[in-house]
C-alpha positions as a printed Julia matrix, in Angstrom:
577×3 Matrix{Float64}:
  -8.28  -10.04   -8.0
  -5.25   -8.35   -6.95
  -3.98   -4.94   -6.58
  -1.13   -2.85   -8.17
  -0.86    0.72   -9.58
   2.11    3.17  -10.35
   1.37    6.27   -7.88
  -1.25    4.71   -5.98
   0.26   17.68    5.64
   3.22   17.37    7.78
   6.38   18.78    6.91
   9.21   16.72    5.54
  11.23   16.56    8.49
   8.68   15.35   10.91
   7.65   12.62    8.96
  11.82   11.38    8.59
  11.2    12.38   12.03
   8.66    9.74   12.68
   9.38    7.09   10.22
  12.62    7.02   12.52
  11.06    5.65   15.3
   9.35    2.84   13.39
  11.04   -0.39   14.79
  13.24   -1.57   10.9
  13.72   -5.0    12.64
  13.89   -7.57   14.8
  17.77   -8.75   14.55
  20.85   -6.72   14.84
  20.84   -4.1    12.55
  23.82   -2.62   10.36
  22.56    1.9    10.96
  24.33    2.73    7.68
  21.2     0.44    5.7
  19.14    1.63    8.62
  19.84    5.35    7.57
  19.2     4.5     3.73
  16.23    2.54    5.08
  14.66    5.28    6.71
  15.44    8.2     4.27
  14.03    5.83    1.36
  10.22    5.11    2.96
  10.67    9.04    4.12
  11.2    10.04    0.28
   8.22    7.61   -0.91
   5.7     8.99    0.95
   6.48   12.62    0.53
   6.21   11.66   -3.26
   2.93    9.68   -2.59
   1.51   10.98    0.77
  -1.85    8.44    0.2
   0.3     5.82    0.56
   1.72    6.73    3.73
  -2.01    6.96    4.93
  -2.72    3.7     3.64
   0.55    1.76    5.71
  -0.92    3.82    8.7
   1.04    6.95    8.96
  -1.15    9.57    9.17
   1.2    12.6     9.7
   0.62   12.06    5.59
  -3.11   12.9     5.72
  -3.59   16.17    4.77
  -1.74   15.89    1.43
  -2.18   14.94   -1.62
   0.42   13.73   -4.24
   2.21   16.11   -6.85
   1.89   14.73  -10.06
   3.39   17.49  -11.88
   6.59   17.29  -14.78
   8.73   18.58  -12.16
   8.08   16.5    -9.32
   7.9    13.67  -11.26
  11.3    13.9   -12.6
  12.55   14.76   -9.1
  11.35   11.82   -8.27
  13.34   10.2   -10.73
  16.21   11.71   -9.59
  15.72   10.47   -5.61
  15.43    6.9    -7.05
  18.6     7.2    -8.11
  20.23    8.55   -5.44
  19.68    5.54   -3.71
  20.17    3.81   -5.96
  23.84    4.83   -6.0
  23.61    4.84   -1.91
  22.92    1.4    -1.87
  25.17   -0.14   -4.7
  28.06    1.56   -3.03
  26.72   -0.09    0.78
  26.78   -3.7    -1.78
  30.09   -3.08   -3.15
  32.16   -6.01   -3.27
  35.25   -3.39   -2.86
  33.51   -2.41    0.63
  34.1    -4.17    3.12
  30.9    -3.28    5.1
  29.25   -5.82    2.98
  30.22   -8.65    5.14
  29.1    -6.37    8.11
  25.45   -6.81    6.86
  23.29   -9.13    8.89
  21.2   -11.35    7.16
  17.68   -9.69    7.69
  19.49   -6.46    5.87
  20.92   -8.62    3.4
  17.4    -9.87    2.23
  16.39   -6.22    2.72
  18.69   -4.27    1.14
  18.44   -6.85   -2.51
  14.43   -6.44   -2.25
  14.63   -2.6    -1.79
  17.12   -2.22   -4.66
  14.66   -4.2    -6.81
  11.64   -2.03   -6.05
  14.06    0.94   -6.78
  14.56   -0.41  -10.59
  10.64   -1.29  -10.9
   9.82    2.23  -10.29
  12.53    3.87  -12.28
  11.38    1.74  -15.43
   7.66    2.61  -15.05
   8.86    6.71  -14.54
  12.15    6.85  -16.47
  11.91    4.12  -19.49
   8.35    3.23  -20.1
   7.21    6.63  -18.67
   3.78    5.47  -16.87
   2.84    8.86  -16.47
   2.68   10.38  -20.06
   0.43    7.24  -21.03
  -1.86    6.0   -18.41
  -4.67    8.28  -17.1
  -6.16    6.11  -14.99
  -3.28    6.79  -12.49
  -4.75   10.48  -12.3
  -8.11    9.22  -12.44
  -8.26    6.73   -9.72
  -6.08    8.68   -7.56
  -8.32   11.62   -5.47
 -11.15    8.74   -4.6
  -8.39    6.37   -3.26
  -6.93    9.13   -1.25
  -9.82   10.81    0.07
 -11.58    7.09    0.72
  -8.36    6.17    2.54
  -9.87    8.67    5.41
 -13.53    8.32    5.06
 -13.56    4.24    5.68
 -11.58    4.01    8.6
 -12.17    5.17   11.87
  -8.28    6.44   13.24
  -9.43    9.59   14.47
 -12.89   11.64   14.88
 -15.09   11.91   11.52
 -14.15   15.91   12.27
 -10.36   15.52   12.12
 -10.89   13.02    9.01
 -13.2    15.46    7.06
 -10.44   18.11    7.82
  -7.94   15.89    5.94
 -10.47   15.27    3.01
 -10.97   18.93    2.63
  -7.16   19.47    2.59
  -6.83   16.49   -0.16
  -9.96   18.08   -2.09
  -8.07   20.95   -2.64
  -5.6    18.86   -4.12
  -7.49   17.19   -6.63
  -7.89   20.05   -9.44
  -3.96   19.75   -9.36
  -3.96   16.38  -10.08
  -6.32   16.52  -13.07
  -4.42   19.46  -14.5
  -1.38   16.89  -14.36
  -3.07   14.65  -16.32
  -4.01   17.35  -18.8
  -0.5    18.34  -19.22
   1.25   14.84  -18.77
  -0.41   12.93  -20.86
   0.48   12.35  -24.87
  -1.02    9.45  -26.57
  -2.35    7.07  -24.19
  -3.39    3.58  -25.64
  -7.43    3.8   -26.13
  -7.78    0.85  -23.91
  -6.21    2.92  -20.94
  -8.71    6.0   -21.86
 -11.51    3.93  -21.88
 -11.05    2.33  -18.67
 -10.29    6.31  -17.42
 -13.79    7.44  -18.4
 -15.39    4.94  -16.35
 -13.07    5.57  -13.51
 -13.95    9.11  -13.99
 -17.39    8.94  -14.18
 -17.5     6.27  -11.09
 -15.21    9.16   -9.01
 -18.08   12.16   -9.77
 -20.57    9.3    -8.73
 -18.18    9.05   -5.61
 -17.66   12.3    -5.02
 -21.55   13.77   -5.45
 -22.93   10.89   -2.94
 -20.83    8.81   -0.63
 -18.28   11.84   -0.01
 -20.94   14.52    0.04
 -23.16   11.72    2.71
 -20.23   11.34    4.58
 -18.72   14.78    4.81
 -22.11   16.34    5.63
 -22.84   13.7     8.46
 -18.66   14.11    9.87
 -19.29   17.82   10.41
 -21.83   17.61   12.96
 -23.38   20.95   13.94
 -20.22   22.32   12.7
 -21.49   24.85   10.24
 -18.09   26.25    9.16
 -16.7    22.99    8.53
 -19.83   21.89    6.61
 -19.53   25.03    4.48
 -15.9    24.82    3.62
 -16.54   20.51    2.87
 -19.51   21.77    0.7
 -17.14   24.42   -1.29
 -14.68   21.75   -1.9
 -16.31   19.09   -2.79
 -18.41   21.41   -5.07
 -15.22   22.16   -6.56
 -14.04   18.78   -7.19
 -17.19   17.73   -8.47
 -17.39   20.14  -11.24
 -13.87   19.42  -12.24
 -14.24   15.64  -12.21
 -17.18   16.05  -14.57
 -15.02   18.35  -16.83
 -12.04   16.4   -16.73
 -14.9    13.46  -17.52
 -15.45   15.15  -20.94
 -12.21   15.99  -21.35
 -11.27   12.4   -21.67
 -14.51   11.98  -24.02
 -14.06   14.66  -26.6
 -10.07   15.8   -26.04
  -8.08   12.52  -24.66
  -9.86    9.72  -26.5
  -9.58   10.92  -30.13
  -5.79   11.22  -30.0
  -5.17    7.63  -27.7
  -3.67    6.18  -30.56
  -0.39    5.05  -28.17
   0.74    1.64  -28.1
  -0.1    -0.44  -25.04
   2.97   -3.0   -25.79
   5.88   -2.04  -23.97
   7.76   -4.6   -25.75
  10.6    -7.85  -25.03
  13.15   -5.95  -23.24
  11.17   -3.9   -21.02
   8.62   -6.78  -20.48
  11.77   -8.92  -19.31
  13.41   -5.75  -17.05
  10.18   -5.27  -15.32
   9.65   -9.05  -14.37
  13.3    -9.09  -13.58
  12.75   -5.96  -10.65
   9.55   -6.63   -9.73
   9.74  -10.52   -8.85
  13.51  -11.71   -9.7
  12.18  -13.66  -12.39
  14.93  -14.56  -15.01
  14.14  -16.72  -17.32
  14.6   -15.85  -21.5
  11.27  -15.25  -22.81
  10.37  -18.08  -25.17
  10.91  -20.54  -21.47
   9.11  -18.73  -20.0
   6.25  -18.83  -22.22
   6.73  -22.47  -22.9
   6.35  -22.96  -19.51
   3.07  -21.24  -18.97
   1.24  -22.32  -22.55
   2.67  -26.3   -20.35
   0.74  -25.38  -17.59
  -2.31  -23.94  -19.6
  -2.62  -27.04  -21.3
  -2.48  -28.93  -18.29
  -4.82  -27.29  -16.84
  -7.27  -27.29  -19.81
  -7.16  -31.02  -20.01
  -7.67  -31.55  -16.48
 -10.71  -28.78  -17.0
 -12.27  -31.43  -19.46
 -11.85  -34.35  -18.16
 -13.44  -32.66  -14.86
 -16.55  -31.39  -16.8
 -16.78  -34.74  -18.11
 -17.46  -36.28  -15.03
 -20.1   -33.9   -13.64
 -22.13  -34.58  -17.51
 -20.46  -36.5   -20.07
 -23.25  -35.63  -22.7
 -22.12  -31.68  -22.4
 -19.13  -29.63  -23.77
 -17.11  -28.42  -21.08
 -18.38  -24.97  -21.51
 -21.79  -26.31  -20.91
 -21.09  -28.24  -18.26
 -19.13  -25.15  -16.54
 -22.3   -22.77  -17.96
 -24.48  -24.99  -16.09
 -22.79  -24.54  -13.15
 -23.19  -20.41  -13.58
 -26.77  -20.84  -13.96
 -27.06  -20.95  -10.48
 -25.92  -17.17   -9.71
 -27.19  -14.09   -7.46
 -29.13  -10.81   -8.6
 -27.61   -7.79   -8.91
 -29.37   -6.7    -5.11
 -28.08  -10.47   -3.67
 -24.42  -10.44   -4.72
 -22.9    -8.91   -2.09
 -25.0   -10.53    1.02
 -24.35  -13.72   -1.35
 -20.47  -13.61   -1.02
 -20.52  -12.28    2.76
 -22.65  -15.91    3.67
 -20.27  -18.15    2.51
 -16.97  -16.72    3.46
 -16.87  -18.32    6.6
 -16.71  -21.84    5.74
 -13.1   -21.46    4.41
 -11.77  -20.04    7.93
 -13.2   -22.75    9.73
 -11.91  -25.56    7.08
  -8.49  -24.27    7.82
  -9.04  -24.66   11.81
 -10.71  -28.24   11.32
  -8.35  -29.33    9.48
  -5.25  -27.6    10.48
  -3.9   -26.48    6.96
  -2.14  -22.93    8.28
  -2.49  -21.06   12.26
  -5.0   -18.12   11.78
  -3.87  -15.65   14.15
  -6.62  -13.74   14.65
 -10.39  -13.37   15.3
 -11.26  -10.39   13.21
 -12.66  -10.9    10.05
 -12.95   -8.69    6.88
 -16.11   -6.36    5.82
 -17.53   -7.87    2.61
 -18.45   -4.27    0.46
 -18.91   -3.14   -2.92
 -15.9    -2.54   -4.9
 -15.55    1.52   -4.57
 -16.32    3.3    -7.8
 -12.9     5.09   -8.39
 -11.98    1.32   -8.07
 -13.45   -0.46  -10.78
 -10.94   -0.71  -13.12
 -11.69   -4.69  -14.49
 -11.14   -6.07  -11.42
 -13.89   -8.69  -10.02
 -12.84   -9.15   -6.39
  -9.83   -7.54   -4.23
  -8.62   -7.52   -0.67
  -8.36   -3.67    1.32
  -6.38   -4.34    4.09
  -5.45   -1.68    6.72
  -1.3    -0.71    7.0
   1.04   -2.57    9.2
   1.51    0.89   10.9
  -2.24    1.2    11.43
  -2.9     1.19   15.35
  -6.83    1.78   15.22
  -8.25    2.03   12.19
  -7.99   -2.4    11.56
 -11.09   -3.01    9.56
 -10.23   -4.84    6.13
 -12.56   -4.67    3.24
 -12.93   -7.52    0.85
 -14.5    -5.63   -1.9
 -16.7    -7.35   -5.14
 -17.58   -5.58   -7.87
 -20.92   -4.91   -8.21
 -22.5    -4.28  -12.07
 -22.96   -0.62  -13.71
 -26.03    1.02  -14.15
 -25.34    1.45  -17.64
 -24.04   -2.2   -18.51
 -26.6    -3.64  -20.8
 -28.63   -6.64  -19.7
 -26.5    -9.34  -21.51
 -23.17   -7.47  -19.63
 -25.13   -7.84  -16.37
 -25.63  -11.39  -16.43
 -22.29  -12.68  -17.87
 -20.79  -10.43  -15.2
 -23.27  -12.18  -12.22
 -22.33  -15.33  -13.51
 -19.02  -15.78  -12.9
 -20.4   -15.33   -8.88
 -21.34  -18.93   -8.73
 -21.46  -20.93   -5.73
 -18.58  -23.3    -6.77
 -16.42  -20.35   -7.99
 -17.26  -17.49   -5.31
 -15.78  -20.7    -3.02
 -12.72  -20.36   -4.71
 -12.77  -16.48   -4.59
 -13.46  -16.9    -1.0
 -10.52  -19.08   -0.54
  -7.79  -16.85   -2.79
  -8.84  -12.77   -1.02
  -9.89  -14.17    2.14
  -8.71  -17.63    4.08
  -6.35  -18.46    3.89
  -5.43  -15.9     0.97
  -4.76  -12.33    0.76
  -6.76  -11.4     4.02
  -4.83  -14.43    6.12
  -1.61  -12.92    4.77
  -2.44   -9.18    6.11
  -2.96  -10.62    9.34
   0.89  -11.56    9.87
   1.93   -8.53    8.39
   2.54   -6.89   11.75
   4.62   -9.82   12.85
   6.8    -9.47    9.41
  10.44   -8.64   11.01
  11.78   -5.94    8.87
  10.26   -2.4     7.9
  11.25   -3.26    4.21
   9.19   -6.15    4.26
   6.01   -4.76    6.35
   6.0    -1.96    3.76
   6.88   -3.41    0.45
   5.01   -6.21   -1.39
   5.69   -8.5    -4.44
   3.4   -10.05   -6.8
   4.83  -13.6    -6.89
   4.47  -13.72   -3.36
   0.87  -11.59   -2.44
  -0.66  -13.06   -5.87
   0.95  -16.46   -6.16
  -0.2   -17.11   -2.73
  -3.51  -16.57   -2.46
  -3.72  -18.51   -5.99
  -1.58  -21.23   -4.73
  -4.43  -21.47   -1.88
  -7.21  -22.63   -4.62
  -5.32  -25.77   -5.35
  -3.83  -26.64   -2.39
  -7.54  -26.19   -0.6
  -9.18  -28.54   -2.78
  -6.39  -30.87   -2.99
  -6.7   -30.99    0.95
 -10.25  -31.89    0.97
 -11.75  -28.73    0.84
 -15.45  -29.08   -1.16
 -16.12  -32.34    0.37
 -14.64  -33.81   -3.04
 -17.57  -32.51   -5.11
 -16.15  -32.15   -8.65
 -17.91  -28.75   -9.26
 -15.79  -27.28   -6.64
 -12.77  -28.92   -8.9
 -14.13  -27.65  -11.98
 -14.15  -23.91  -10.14
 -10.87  -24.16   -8.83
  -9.42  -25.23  -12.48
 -11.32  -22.52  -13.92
  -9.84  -20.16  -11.66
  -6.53  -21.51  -12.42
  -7.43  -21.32  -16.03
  -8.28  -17.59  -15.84
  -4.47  -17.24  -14.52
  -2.85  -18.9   -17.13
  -4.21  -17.23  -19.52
  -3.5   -14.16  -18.17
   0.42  -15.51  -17.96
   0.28  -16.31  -21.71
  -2.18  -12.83  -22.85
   0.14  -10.65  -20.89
   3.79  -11.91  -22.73
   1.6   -12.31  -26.39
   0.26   -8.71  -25.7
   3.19   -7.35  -25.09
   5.88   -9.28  -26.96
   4.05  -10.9   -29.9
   2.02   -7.9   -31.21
  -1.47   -9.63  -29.95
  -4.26   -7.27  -29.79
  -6.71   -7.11  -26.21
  -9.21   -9.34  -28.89
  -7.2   -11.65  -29.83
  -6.77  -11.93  -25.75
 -10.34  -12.07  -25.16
 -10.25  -15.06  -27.36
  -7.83  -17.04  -25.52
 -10.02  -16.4   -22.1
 -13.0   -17.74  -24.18
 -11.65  -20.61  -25.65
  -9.13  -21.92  -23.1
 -10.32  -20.37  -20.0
 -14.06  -20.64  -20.21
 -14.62  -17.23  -19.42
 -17.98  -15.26  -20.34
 -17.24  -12.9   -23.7
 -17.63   -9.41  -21.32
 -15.37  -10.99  -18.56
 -13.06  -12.11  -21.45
 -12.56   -8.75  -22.57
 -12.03   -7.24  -19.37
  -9.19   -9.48  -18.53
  -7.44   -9.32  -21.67
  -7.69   -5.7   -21.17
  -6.41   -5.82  -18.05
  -3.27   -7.12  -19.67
  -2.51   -4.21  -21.63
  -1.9    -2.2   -18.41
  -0.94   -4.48  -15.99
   1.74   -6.62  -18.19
   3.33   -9.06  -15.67
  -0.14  -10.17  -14.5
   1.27  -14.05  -15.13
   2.75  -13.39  -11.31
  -0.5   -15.2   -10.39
   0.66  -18.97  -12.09
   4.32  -18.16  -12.1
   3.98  -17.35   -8.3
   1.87  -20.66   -7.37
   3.97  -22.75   -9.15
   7.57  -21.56   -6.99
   5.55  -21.84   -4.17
   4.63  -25.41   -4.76
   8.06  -26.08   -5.76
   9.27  -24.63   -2.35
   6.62  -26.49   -0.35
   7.76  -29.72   -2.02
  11.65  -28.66   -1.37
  10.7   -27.79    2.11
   8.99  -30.69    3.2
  11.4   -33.01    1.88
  14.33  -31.31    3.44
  13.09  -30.02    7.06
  10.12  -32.62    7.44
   7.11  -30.94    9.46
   3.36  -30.49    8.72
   1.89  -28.41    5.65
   1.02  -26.12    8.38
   4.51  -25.81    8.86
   5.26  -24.75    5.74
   2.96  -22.25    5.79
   3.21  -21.16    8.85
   6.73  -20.44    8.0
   6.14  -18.56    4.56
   3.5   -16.18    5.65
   5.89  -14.68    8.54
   8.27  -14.06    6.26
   6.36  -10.43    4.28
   5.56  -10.6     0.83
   9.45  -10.72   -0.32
  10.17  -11.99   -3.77
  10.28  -15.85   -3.81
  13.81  -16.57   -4.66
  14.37  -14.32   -1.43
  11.77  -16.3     0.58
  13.86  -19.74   -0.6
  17.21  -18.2     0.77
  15.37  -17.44    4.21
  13.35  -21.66    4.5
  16.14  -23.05    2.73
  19.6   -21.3     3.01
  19.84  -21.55   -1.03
């Protein structure tokens, strides 16, 4: 439930060109930070051309990104060149600082924390000699970018998948040459990404591709070539992984106290010494645990919590039912926000419920796709669940349909959808600054849409039925274990079992779901932005309320037009602090 990844054909001057006449914000503006602005997001998309397809810039379409040594370290060396560019624009010796208004000000500290997030995944931890599954997941993402929304004729699209097909082979070869000794739990995960991209690849591409060509029987040859080629090199690269990558993944997944404590410090302006910061999430998990009981209790005192919460799984959809399950109950959470005026939903159009692409599935249950803030026609938003393997056995199957309960998919509905990730998106085009339209922290995106569970139910939502209470403190559960899992696995020397354990025992979770999210941890290692994130935001909403007065819809009103900016930045902008 959440998204993140490391490196998730015009010429370079064109799209500076363009990005140049994308509006950087609504108040004055300082040009020298507008310059560095612009040549930054200019820079990050040549270096990852899907992602400028994704925020809607689709001068980026027909390329594919170079994953190579070489570009890789160039890349390292742009980073800091602004790096430097920017420090000298903060200088306290400069006396353009005071020049800065305050939009650029919030800006210009979010930007230079992004900056150090990505030069300790590429420069210190060195994200691409150890994970595969950034290579792996990569050509689906890019090529489904294209193929599931409409912003030009199927035609032009397929023209840009063909160009990214020939891409792809590139981008394995990377990974052939890049990698060293990836942790096994990263290879695993990389095989089934692999083998869910050939499953991509042979039928929804090759459906698609085939039906976008028309009558066009040059274009349909040259798709069929291509994707033919990518194909056959997916299912080499697939045994590759198998029988050359997997036998040597003897790496370490930790990346250890320091770098654990630098990455939450960039990525969310956390800092807090470690053992406080565990203390304060092992708090909350107990907190939460007790409440857990004494919740079960209620809805059957002569059953163990896990019963109780087992018995409330029980009631779960097939395998054929679990997508038309989730897409007819969505809609009660809009309207409960309407009735009872909890935040202003600005618009009308709501998200396409689908199955969790195959390149995708990397242990993630549910996720929001929204379309860029750039995006002028393609808008649809896809709320994806993931949908079980062929080749899960039938005691996988069932743990995994189980956690799709009605009380629970309630509270999944509530944290991707309304008023969650998908209510978020749809103030991103009102967010006032490039920076912020295009950049996005955990604390904020995450701890949002988890901060929504509570806050829904606390405001009536579930009528009061203590099932819906015992969901939503699961769900809070599964987060704070994933707060403590990710420090233990990476600062304490815990393996992804002993993990799993914790996600049985405290959080109630099914033994294959356990695993999955311990797992998780290993590659994902700040995943506690999810509890950390809720609890600021509560904190502000408290500090808010009792300083400016006003409505909870207020409040919220007021965060979600701010962008997904760190929260300590989000504080300075409600609060002045």
């Amino acid at each position: 439930m959440g998204r993140r990844n490391i490196m998730t054909t015009i010429e370079c001057v064109l799209a500076f060109a363009c990005l140049l006449y994308l509006p950087s914000r609504t108040s004055a503006a300082n040009p020298e930070f507008d310059k560095i602005v612009d040549d930054y997001f200019a820079a990050r998309f040549e270096f990852r051309p899907s992602e400028g397809t994704a925020a809607g810039l689709h001068e980026y379409d027909h390329r594919l990104e170079d994953l190579s040594v070489k570009r890789v370290l160039r890349r390292i060396d742009e980073l800091v060149h602004f790096e430097r560019r920017l420090a000298a624009l903060n200088s306290d010796k400069n006396s353009r600082k005071s020049q800065l208004p305050a939009d650029d000000e919030i800006d210009l500290a979010f930007l230079q924390r992004q900056i150090e997030s990505e030069l300790i995944d590429l420069n210190r931890i060195k994200e691409w000699e150890r994970n595969p599954m950034a290579y792996t997941g990569l050509p689906g993402q890019a090529v489904d970018l294209l193929i599931k929304r409409d912003f030009a004729s199927p035609a032009e699209r397929l023209r840009a998948v063909i160009s990214r097909e020939k891409g792809i082979p590139a981008v394995l070869e990377a990974a052939r040459e890049n990698l060293k000794e990836p942790p096994r739990e990263f290879t695993d995960l990389a095989i089934r990404m692999a083998k869910g991209s050939l499953g991509f690849f042979e039928s929804s591409v090759g459906a698609w591709g085939r039906a976008a060509a028309g009558q066009n029987n040059e274009l349909i040859a040259e798709f069929q070539e291509w994707n033919a080629r990518v194909i056959a090199a997916f299912r080499e690269f697939a045994a590759w992984l198998e029988t050359d990558l997997k036998p040597r993944s003897r790496g370490r997944y930790a990346i250890g106290k320091e770098l654990f404590l630098a990455k939450l410090r960039a990525e969310e302006m956390v800092e807090i010494p470690l053992e406080k910061l565990l203390a304060r999430g092992e708090a909350n998990l107990e907190k939460d645990y007790q409440a857990f009981v004494a919740t079960a209790r209620r809805i059957d005192p002569n059953k163990t919590p896990a019963e109780v919460m087992k018995s409330l799984s029980n009631e779960h959809p097939t395998a054929d039912d679990l997508i038309p399950s989730v897409r007819r109950k969505v809609e009660a959470a809009r309207q409960y926000l309407i009735d009872h005026e909890i935040v202003t939903v600005p618009s009308e159009v709501r998200p396409k419920i689908e199955e969790t692409p195959p390149y995708a599935r990397s242990g993630s249950f549910a996720s929001m796709d929204t379309p860029g803030p750039y995006e002028t026609r393609a808008t649809q938003a896809f709320y994806y669940v993931t949908p079980v393997e062929k080749d899960w056995d039938s005691k996988h199957v069932e743990e995994h349909l189980r956690l799709y309960n009605p009380p629970v998919v309630a509270m999944i509905n509530v944290h991707e959808a309304y008023p969650g990730h998908y209510l978020q998106f749809l103030y991103a085009k009102r967010f006032p600054t490039k920076v912020r339209k295009l950049l996005y922290c955990g604390t904020n995106g995450e701890g949002w849409a988890h901060y929504c569970e509570q806050m829904m139910v606390d405001e009536g939502f579930g009528g009061g039925d203590p099932k819906i209470r015992l969901a939503q403190l699961q769900e809070a559960l599964l987060r704070d274990c994933r707060y403590v899992v990710g420090i233990k696995l990476h600062t304490e020397g815990w393996t992804v079992e002993d993990g799993a354990n914790l996600f049985v025992d405290k959080g109630f979770q099914e033994p294959a779901n356990a695993y999955e999210e311990a797992r998780r941890g290993a590659y994902n290692p700040t995943y506690l932005y999810y509890t950390f994130g809720k609890l600021e935001i509560q904190k502000l909403r408290d500090d808010f309320r009792a300083r400016k007065g006003g409505s909870l819809r207020d409040f919220h009103d007021a965060f979600v037009a701010q962008g997904v900016l760190p929260l300590p930045l989000v504080r300075k902008i409600l609060l002045g602090e």
